[in-house]
Backbone as JSON Lines, residues from 0, in Angstrom:
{"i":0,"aa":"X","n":[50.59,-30.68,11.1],"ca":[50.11,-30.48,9.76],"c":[48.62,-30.14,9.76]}
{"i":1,"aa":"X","n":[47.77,-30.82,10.59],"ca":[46.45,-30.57,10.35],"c":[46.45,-29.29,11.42]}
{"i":2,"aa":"X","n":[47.35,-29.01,12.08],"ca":[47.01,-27.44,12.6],"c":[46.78,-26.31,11.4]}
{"i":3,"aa":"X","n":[48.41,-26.42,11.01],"ca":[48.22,-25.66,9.75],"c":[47.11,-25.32,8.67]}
{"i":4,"aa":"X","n":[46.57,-26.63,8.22],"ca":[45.59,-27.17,7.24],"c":[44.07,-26.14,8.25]}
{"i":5,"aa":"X","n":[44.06,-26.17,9.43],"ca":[42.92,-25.76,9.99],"c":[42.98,-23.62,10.25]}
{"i":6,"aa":"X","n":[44.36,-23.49,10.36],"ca":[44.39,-22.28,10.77],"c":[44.24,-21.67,9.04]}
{"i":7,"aa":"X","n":[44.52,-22.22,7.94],"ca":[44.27,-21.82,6.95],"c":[42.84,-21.28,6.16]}
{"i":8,"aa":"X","n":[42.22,-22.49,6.84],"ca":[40.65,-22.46,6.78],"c":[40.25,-21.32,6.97]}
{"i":9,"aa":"X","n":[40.6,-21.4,8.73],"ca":[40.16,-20.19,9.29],"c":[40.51,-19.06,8.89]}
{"i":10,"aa":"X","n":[41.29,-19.19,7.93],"ca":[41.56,-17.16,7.59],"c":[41.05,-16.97,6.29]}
{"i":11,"aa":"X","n":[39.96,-18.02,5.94],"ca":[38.84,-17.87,4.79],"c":[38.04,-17.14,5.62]}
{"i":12,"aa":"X","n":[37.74,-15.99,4.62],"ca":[36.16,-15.2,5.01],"c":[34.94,-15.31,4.37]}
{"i":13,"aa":"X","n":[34.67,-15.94,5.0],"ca":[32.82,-15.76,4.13],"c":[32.46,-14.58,3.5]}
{"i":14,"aa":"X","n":[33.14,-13.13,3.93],"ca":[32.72,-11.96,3.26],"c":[33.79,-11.91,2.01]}
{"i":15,"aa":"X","n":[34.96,-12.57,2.2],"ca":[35.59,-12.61,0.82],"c":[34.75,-13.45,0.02]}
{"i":16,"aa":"X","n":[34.19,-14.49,0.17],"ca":[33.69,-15.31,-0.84],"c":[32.71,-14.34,-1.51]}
{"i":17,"aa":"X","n":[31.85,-13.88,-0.67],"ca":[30.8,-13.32,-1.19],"c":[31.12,-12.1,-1.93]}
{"i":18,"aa":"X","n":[32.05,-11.19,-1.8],"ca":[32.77,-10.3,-2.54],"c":[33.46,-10.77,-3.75]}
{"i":19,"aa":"X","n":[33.65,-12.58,-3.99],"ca":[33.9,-12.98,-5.05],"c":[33.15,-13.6,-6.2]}
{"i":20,"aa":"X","n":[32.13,-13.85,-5.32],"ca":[30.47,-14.14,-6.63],"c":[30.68,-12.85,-6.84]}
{"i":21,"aa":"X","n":[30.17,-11.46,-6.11],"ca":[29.64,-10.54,-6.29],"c":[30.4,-9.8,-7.83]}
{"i":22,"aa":"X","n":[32.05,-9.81,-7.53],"ca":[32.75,-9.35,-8.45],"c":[32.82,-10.43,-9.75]}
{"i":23,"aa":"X","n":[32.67,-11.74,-9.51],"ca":[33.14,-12.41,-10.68],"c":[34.51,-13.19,-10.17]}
{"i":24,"aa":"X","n":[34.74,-13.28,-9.23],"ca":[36.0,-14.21,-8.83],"c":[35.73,-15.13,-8.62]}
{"i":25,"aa":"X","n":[36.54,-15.67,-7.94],"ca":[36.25,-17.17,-7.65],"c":[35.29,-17.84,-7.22]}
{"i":26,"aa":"X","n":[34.58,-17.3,-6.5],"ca":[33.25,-18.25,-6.49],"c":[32.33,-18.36,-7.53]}
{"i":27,"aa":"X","n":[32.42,-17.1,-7.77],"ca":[31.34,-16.84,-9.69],"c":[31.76,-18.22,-10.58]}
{"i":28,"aa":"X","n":[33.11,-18.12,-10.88],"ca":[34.07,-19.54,-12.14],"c":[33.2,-20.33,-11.34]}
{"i":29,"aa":"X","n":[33.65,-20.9,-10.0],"ca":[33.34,-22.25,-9.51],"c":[31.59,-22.74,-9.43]}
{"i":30,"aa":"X","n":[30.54,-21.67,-9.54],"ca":[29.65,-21.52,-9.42],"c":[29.06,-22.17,-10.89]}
{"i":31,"aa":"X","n":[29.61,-20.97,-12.05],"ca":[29.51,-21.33,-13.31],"c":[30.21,-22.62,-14.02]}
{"i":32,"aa":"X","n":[31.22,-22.85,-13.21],"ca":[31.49,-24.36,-13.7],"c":[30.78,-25.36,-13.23]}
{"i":33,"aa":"X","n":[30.63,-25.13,-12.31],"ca":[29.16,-26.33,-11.83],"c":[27.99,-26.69,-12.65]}
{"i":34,"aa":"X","n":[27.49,-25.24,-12.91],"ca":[26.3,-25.33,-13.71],"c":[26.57,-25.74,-15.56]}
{"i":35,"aa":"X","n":[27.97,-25.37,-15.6],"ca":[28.34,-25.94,-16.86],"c":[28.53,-27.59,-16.91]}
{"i":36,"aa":"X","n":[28.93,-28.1,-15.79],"ca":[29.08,-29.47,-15.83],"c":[27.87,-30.51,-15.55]}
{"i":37,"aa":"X","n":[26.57,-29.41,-14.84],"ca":[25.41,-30.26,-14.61],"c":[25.29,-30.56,-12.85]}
{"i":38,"aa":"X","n":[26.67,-30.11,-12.7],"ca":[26.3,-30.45,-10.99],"c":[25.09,-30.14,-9.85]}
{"i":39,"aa":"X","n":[24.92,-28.21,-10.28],"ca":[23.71,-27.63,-9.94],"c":[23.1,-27.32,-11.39]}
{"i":40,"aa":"X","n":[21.74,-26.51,-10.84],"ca":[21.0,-26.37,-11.98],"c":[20.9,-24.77,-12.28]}
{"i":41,"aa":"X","n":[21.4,-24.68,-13.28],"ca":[20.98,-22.96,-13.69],"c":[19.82,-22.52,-13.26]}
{"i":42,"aa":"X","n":[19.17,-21.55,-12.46],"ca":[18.5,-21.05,-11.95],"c":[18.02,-20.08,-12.91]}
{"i":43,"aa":"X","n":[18.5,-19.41,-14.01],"ca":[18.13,-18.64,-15.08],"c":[17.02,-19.4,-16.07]}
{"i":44,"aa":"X","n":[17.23,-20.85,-16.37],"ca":[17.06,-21.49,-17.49],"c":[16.37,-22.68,-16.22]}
{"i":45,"aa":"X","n":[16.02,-22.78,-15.26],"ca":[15.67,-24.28,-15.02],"c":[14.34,-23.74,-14.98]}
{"i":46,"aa":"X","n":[13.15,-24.87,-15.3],"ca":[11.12,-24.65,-15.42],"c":[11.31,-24.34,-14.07]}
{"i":47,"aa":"X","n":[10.34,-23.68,-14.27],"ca":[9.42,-23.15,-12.76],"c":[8.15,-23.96,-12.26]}
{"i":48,"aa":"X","n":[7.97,-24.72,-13.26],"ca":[6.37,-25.1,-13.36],"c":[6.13,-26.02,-11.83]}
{"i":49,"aa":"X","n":[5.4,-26.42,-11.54],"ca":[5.45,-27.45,-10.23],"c":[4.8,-27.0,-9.03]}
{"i":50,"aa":"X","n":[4.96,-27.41,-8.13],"ca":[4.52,-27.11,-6.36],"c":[5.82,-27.27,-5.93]}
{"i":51,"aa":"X","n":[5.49,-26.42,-5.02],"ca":[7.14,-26.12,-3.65],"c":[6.19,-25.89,-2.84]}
{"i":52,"aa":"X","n":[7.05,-26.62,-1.92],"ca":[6.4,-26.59,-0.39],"c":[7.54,-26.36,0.65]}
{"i":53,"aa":"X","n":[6.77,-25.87,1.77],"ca":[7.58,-25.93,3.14],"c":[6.41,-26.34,4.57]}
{"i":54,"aa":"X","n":[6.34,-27.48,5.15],"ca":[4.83,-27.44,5.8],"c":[4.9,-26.2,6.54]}
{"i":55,"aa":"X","n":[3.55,-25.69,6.63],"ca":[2.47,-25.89,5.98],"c":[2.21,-24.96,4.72]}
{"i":56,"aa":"X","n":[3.37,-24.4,4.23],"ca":[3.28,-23.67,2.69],"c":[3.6,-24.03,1.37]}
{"i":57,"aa":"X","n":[2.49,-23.56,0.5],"ca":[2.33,-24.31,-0.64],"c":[2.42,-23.36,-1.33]}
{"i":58,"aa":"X","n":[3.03,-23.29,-2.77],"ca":[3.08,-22.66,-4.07],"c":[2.93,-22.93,-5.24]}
{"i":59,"aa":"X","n":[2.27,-23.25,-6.33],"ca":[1.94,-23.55,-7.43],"c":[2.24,-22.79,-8.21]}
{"i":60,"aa":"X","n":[3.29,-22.47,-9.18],"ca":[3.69,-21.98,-10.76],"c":[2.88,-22.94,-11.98]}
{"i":61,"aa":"X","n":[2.37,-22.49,-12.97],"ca":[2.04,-22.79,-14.04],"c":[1.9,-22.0,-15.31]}
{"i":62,"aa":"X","n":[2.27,-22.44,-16.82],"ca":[2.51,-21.34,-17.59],"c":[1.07,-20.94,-17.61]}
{"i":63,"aa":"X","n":[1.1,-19.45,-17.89],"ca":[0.11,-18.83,-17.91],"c":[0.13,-18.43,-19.82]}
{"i":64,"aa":"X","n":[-1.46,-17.88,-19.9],"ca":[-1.78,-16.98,-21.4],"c":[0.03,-16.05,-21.88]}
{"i":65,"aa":"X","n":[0.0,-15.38,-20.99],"ca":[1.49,-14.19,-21.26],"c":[2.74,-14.86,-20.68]}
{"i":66,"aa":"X","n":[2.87,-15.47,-19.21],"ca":[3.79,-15.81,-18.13],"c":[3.52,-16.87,-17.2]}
{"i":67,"aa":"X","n":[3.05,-16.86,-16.46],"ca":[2.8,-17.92,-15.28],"c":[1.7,-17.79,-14.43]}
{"i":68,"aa":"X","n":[0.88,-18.81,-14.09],"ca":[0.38,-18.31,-12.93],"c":[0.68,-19.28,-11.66]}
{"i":69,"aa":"X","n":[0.85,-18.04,-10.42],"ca":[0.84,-18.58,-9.34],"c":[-0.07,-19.08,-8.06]}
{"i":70,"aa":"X","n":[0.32,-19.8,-7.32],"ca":[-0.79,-19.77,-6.24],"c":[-0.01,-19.91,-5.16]}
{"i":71,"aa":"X","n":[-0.75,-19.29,-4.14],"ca":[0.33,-19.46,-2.68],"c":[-0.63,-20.14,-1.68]}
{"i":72,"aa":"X","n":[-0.65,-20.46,-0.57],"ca":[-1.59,-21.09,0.64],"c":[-1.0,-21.48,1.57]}
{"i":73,"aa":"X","n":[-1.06,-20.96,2.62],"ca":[-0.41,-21.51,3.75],"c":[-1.75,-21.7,5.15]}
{"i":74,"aa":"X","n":[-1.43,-22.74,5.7],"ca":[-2.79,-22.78,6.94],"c":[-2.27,-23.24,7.88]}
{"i":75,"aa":"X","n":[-1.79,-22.72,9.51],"ca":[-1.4,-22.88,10.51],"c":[-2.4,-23.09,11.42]}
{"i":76,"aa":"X","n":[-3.67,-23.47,10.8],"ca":[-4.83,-23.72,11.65],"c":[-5.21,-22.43,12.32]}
{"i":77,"aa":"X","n":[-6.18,-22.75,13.06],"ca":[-6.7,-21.68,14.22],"c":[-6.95,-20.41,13.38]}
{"i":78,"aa":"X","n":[-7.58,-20.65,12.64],"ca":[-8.0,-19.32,11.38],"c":[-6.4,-18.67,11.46]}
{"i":79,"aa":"X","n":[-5.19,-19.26,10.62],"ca":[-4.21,-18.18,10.83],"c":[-3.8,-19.04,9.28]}
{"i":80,"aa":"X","n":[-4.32,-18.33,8.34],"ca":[-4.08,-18.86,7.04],"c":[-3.8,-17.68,5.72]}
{"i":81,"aa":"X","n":[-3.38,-17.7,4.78],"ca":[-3.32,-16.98,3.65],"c":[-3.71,-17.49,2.43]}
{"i":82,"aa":"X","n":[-4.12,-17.06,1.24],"ca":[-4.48,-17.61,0.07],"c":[-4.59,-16.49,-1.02]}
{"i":83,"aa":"X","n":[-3.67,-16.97,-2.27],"ca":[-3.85,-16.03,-3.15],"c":[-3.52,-16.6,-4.26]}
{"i":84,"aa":"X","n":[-3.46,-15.94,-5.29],"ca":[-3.49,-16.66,-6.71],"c":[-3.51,-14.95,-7.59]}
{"i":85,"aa":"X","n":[-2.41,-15.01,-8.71],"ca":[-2.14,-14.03,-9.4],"c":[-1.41,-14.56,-10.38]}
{"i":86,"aa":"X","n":[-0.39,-13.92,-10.91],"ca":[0.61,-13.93,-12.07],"c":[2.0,-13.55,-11.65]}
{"i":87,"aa":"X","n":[2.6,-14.36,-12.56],"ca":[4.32,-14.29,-12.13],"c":[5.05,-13.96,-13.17]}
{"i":88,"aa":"X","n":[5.82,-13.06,-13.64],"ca":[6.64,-12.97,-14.25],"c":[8.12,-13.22,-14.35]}
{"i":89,"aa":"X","n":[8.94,-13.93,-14.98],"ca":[10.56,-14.37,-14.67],"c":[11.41,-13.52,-15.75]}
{"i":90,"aa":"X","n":[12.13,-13.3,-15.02],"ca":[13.58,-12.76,-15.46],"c":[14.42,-13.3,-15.0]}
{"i":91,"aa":"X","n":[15.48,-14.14,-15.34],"ca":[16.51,-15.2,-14.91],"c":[16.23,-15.64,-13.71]}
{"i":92,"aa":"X","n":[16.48,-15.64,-12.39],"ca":[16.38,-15.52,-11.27],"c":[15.25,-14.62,-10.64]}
{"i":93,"aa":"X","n":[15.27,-13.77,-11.15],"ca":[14.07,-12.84,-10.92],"c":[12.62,-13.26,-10.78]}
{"i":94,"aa":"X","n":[11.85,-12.43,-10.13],"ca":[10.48,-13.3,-10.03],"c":[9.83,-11.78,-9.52]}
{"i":95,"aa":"X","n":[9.06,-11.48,-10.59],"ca":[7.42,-10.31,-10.28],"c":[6.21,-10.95,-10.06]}
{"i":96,"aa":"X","n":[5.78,-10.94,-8.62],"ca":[4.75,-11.31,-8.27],"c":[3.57,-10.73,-7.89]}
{"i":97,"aa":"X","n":[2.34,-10.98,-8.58],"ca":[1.23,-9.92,-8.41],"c":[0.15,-10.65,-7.97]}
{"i":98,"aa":"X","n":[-0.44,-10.65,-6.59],"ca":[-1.14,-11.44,-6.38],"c":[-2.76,-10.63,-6.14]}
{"i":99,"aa":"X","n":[-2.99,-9.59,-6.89],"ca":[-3.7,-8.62,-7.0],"c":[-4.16,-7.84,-5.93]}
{"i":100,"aa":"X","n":[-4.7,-6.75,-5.72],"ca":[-5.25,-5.78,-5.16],"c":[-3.85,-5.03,-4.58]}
{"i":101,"aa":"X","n":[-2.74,-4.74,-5.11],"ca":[-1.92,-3.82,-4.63],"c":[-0.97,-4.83,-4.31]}
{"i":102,"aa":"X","n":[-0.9,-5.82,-3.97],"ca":[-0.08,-7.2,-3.66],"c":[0.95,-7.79,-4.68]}
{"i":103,"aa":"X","n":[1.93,-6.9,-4.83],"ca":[3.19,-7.21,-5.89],"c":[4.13,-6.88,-5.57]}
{"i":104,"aa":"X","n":[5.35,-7.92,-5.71],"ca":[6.4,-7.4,-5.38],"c":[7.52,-8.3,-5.88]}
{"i":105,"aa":"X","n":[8.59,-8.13,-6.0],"ca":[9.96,-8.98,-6.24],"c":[10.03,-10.07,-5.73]}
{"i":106,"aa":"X","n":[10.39,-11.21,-6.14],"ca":[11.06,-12.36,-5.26],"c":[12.59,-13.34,-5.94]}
{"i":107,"aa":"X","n":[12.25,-14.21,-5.78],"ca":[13.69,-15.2,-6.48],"c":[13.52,-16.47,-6.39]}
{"i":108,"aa":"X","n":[14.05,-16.89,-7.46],"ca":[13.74,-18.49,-7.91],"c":[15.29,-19.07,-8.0]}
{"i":109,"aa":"X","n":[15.99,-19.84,-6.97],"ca":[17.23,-20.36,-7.32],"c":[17.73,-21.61,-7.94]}
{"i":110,"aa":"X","n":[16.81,-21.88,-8.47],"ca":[16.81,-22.91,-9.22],"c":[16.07,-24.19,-7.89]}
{"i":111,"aa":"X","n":[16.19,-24.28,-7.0],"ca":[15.56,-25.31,-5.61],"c":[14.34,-24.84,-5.81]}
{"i":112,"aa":"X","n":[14.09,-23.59,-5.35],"ca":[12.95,-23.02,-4.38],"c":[12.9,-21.41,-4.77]}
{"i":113,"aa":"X","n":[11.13,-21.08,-4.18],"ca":[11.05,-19.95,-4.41],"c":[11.23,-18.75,-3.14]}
{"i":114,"aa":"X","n":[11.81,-17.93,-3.0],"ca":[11.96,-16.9,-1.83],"c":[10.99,-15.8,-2.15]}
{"i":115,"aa":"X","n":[10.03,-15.32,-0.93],"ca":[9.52,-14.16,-0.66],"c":[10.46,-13.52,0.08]}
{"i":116,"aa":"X","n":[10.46,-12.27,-0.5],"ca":[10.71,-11.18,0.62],"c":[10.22,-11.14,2.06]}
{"i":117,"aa":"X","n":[11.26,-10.73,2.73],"ca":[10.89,-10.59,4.29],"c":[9.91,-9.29,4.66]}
{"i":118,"aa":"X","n":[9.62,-8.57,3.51],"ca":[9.09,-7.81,3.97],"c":[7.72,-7.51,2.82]}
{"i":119,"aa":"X","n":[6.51,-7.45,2.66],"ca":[5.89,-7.17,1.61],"c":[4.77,-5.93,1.98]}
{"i":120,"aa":"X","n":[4.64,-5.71,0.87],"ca":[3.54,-4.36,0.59],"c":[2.3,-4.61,2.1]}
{"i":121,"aa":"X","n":[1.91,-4.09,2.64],"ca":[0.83,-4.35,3.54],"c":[-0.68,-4.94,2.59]}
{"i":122,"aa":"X","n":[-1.0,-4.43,1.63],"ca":[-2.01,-5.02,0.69],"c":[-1.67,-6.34,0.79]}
{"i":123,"aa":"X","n":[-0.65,-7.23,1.02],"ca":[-0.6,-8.9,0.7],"c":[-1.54,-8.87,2.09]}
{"i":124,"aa":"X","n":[-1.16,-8.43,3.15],"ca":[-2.23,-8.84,4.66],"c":[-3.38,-8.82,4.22]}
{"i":125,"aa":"X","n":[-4.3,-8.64,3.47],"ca":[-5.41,-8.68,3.0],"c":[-5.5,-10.25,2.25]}
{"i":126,"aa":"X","n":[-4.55,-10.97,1.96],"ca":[-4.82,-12.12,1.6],"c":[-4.77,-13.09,2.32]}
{"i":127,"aa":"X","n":[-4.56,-12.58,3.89],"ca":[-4.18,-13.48,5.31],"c":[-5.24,-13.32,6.42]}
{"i":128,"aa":"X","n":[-5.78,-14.33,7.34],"ca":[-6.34,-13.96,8.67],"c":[-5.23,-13.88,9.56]}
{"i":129,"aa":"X","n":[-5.47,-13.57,10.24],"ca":[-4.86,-13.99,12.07],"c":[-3.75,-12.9,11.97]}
{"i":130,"aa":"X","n":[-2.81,-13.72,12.2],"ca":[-1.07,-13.29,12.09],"c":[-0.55,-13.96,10.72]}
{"i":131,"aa":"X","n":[-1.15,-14.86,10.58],"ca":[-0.64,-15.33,9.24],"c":[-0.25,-14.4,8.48]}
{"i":132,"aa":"X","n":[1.22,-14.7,7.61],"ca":[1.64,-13.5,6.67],"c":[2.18,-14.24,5.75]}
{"i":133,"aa":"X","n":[2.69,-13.91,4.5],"ca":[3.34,-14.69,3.53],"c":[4.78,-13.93,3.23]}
{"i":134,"aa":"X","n":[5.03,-13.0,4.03],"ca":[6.25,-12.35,4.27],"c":[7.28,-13.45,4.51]}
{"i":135,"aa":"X","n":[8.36,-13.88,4.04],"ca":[9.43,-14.34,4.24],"c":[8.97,-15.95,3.57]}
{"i":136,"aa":"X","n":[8.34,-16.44,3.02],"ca":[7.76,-17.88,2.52],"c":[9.06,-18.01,1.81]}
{"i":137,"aa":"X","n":[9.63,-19.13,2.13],"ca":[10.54,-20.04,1.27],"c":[10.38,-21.89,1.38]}
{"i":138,"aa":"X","n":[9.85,-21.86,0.0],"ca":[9.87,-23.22,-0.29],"c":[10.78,-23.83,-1.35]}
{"i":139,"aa":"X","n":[10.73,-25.34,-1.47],"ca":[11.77,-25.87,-1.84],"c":[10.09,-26.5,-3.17]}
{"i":140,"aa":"X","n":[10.8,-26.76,-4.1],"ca":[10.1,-27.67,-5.22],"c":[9.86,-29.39,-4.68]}
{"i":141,"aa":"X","n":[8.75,-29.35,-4.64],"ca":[7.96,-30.59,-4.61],"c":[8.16,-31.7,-5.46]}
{"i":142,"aa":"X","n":[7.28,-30.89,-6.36],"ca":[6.84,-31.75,-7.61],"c":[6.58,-30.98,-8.89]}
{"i":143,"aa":"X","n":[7.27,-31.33,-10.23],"ca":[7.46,-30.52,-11.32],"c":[6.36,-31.13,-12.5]}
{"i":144,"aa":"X","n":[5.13,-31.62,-11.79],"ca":[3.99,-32.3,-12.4],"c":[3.44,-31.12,-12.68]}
{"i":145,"aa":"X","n":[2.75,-30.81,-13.81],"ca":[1.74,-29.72,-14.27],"c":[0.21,-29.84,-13.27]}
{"i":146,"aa":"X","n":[0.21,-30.97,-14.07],"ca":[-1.23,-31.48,-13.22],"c":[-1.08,-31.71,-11.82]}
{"i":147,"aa":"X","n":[-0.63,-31.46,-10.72],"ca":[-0.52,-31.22,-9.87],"c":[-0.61,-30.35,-8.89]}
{"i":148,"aa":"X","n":[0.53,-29.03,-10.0],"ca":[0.45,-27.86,-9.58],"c":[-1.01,-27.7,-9.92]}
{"i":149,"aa":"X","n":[-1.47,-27.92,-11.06],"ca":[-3.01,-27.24,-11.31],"c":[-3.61,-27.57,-10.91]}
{"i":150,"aa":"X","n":[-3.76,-29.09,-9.98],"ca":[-4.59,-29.42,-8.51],"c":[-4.61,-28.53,-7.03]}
{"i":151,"aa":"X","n":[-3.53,-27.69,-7.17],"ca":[-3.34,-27.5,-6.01],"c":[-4.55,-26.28,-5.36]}
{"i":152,"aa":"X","n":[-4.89,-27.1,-4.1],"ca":[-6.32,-26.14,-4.01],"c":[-6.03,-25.77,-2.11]}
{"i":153,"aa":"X","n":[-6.44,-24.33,-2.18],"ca":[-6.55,-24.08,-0.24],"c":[-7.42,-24.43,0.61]}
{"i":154,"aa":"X","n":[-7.43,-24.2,1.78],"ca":[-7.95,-24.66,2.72],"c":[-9.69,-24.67,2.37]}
{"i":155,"aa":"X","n":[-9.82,-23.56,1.46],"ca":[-11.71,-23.52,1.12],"c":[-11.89,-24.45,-0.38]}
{"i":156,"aa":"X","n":[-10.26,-25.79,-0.66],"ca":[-10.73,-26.22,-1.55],"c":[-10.34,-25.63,-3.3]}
{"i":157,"aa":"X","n":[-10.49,-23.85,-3.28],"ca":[-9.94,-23.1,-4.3],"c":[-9.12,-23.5,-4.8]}
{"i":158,"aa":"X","n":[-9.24,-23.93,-6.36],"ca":[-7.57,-24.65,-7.2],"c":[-7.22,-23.24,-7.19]}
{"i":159,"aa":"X","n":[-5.96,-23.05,-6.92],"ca":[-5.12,-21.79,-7.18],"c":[-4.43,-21.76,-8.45]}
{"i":160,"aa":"X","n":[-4.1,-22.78,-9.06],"ca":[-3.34,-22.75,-10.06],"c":[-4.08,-23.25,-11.71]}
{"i":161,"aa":"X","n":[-5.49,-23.55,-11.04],"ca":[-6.19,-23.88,-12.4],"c":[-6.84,-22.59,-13.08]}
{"i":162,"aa":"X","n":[-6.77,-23.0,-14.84],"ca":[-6.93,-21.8,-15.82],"c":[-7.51,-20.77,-15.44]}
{"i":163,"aa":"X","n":[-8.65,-20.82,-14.54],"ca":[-9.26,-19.66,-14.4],"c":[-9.57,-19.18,-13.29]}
{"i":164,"aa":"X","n":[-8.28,-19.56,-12.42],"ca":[-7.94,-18.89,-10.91],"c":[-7.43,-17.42,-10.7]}
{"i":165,"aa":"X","n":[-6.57,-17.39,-12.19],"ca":[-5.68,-15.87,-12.07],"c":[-6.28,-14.79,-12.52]}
């Protein structure tokens, strides 16, 4: 019996599942019933506001004048650090990030954590020494304190997320 029960498993495909969010099948219902029952958290509708971290990377969201502002910082020591501070815009999941001088680009908020792209504009390297890059940054939410995020300051100290950082 538990052969059976196991060879069944196995003829689940991970590329079917994902072909079934994608279309609206079964993983989509089971996805959306979750979030209807409270299990996970809508990622469309959950605050952004807070710090997410991953050591040694830090992110700060806070509402901004129009949208949000962000701050990013990461420091791997040995001068191999990044630091920036701009504006964020949301669209459900969606995330426009402009961390100025040519430094904008798409990302995603899944309701946990925020994802950078693996790949960004070369203008973000201008907000990095060393090798340090902010290409691929994924953090998970910290802390959904305002005042916190608007503490959050980089390695030179800089609040990134206070009023008149962005």
């Amino acid at each position: 019996m538990l052969l059976l029960a196991m060879l069944a498993l196995a003829g689940c495909s991970s590329k079917q599942d994902a072909a079934d969010v994608a279309s609206g099948g079964a993983g989509a219902r089971l996805e959306q019933a979750a979030i209807a029952r409270g299990v996970i958290r809508d990622p469309a509708s959950a605050d952004l506001t807070g710090v997410y971290a991953s050591d040694p990377e830090r992110v700060c969201v806070v509402p901004g004048e129009s949208d949000f502002r962000i701050g990013v910082t990461l420091d791997y020591g040995e001068r191999q650090q990044c630091s920036a501070a701009g504006t964020l815009k949301r669209s459900g999941e969606g995330l426009k990030v402009d961390l100025g001088d040519g430094c904008a680009f798409d990302a995603r908020f899944d309701g946990q954590g925020i994802r950078f792209p693996g790949a960004l504009p070369d203008a973000c390297s201008r907000q990095c020494t060393g090798r340090a890059t902010m290409a691929g940054l994924s953090v998970d939410m910290l802390s959904n304190s305002l005042s916190e995020a608007t503490a959050l300051a980089d390695a030179k100290g800089r609040a990134l997320c206070a009023p008149d950082s962005g």
